[in-house]
N, C-alpha and C positions, 0 to 999 in steps of 0.2 A: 504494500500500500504506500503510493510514493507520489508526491504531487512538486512539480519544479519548473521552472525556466530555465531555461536553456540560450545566452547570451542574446536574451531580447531586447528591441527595442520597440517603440511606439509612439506613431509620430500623428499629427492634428495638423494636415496641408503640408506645410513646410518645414513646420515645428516639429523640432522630438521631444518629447515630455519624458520619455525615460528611456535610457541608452545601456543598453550591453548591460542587464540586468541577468546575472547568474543566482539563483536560489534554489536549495531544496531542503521543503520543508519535513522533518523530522516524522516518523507515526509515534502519534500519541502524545507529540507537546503543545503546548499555547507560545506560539510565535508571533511575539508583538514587532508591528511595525509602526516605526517613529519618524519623524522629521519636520522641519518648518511646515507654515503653509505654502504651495506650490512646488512642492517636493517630486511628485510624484506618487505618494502613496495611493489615493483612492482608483487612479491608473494603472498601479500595480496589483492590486485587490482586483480587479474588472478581468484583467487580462489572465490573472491567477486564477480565476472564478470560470472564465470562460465569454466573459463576456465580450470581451473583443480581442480580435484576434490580433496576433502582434505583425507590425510594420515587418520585421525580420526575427531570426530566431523562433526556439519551439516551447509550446507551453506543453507540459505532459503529464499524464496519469498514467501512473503503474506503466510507462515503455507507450504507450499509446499517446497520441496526435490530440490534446481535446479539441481539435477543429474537425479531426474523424469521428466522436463519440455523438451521438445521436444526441439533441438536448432533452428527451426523455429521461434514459440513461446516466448522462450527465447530472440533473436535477434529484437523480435520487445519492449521488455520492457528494453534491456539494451542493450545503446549504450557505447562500449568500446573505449575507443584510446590510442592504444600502443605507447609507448614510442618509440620503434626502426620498422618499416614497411615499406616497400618499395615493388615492383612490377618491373617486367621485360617486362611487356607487353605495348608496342604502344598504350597507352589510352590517351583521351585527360582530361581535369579537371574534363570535365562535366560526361563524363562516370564515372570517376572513384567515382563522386560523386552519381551517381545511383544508384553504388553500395549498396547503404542503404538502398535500395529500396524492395532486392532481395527479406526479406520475405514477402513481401506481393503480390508476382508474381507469377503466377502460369494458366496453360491452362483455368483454369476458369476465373481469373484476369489479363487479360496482360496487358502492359505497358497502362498508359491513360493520358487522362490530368492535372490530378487530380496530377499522378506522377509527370509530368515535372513543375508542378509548387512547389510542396513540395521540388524538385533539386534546382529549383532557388530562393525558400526564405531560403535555408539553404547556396547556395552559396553568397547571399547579407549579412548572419549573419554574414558570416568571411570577407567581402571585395572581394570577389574573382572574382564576376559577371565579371566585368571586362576582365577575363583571363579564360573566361569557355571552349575558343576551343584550347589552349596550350597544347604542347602535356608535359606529365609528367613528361618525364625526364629534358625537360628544365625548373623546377622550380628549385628555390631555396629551401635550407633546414626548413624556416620558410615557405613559399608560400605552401610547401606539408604540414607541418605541420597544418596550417588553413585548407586545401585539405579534411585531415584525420576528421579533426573535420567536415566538413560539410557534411563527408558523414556519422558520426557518428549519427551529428541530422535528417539527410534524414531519417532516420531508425524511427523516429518521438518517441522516448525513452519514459520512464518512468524516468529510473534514467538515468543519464549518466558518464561513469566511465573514468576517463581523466590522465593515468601516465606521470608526468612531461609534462602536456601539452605547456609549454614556452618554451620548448628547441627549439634554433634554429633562436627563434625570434627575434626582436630586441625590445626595451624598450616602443616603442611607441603600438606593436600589442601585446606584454605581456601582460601589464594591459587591452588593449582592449579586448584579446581573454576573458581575468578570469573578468573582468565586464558584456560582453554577457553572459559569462554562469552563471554569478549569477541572472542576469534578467530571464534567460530562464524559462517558468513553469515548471523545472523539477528536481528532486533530483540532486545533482552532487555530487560526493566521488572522487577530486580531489590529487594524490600524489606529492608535489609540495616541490621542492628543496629551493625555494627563502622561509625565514622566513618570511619578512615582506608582501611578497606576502601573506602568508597565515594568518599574521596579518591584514591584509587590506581586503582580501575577504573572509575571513571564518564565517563561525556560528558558528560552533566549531573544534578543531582540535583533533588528536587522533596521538601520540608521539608513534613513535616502537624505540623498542631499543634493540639489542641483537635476532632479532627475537620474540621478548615479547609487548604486547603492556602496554608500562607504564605508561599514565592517560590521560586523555582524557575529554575533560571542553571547556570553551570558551577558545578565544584566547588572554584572561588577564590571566585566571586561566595555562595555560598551558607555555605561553612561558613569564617564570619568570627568573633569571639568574642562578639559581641554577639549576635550568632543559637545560640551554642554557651549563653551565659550564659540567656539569655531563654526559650530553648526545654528544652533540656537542663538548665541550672542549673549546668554546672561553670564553671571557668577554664580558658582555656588560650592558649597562642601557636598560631598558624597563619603558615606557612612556605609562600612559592611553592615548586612543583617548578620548577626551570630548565630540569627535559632536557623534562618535560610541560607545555606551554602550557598554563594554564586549570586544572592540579589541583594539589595543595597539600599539605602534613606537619603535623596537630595535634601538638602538645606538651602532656600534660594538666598541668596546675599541681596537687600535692601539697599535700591542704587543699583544695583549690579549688571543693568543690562549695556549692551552696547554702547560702550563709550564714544565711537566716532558719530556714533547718531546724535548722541548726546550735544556731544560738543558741537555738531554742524547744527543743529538747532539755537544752540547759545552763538554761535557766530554768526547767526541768519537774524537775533532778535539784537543782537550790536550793530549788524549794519543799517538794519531797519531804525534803529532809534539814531544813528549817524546823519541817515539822510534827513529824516526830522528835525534834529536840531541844525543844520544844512538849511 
């Protein structure tokens, strides 16, 4: 069970958004990807997912082509969940949590019971049971966000592919939602905005930068200050965990972001007050 790129790129007209991207994701670990904004990440999730195909280079499952896997096929080994998704249609939780369901439906299979109970252990994983006949548009932006995820596990994955899956949420169902899917038996290749989040739940992380992926280790190895300064632009301390081999506690330093920004801002608000008294 083996999911990887193979020195990909991916390019938007003339543009390449992400270059000669080598990766392969582990069976059975939570592999957080990190980087600025316009990095490349939700690009690299798309194309790792299936969803588009790369400019050059091979995206692969288990030795096979996913641009040869049937997207029936495909939808039942990988569950995706977009970052930005929504629906105009009248559905309630539990329909739209079905939805996961769809490849495995078909005039020879119809719906069974077997289905509605893979609906409702995936709507208890996120907390949602509760709220299964709500119609959709009266949820909150974190309550669809759980929504997304349970109908990602209905689909009953292999890997499960999750872009900034926290947005939205609040503090308490953050770490809830990325500690269930680290439990879960299933690969996870997580794009996750929060550092310490993916200090706390990763196995290893995998840093883009510029469209590039620049190293990629545990989450001691990778998020050092010289990678937090260079990539990111802030300061900070980075602390091993003792009880967790391999992951680590940033501490961000106050002040600490990018100094040239900084100071081209303080030299933009001295010439402005130069030409005024001018």
């Amino acid at each position: 069970m083996s999911l990887e790129l193979q020195n990909v790129d991916w390019q938007a007209g003339f543009k390449k958004i992400i270059t000669d991207v080598t990766i392969a994701v582990k069976p059975g670990e939570f592999l957080g990807l990190i980087g600025p904004n316009g990095s490349g990440k939700t690009t690299l999730m798309s194309v790792l997912g299936g969803l588009r195909r790369p400019s050059r280079g091979d995206a692969i499952l288990d030795g096979q082509a996913l641009k040869s896997i049937g997207r029936r096929n495909l939808a039942r080994r990988i569950g995706f969940v977009e970052q930005q998704a929504d629906t105009i249609d009248r559905i309630t939780v539990t329909e739209a949590v079905s939805l996961g369901r769809t490849p495995y439906l078909s005039l020879l299979s119809p719906w069974s019971q077997n289905d509605d109970a893979v609906v409702d252990d995936a709507l208890d994983a996120v907390d949602m049971r509760s709220m299964k006949d709500r119609i959709w548009h009266t949820l909150s932006g974190g309550e669809k966000q759980r929504v997304h995820i349970a109908r990602a596990l209905a689909q009953e994955p292999e890997f499960l592919l999750l872009d900034e899956p926290t947005n939205h949420l609040d503090i308490r169902h953050q770490l809830g939602i990325l500690e269930l899917v680290r439990r879960l038996p299933v690969t996870v290749v997580a794009a996750l905005h929060d550092l310490n989040h993916a200090a706390m739940f990763c196995d290893r992380i995998a840093m883009m930068d510029g469209g590039k992926l620049r190293a990629i280790g545990t989450p001691q190895d990778i998020l050092i200050p010289e990678n937090l300064r260079d990539v990111f632009g802030v300061s900070a301390t980075v602390e091993p965990d003792d009880i967790h081999p391999g992951r680590c506690m940033i501490r961000y330093h106050a002040g600490g972001a990018n100094t040239d920004v900084v100071s081209d801002f303080t030299e933009m608000k001295a010439d402005i007050k130069k030409d005024r008294i001018a």
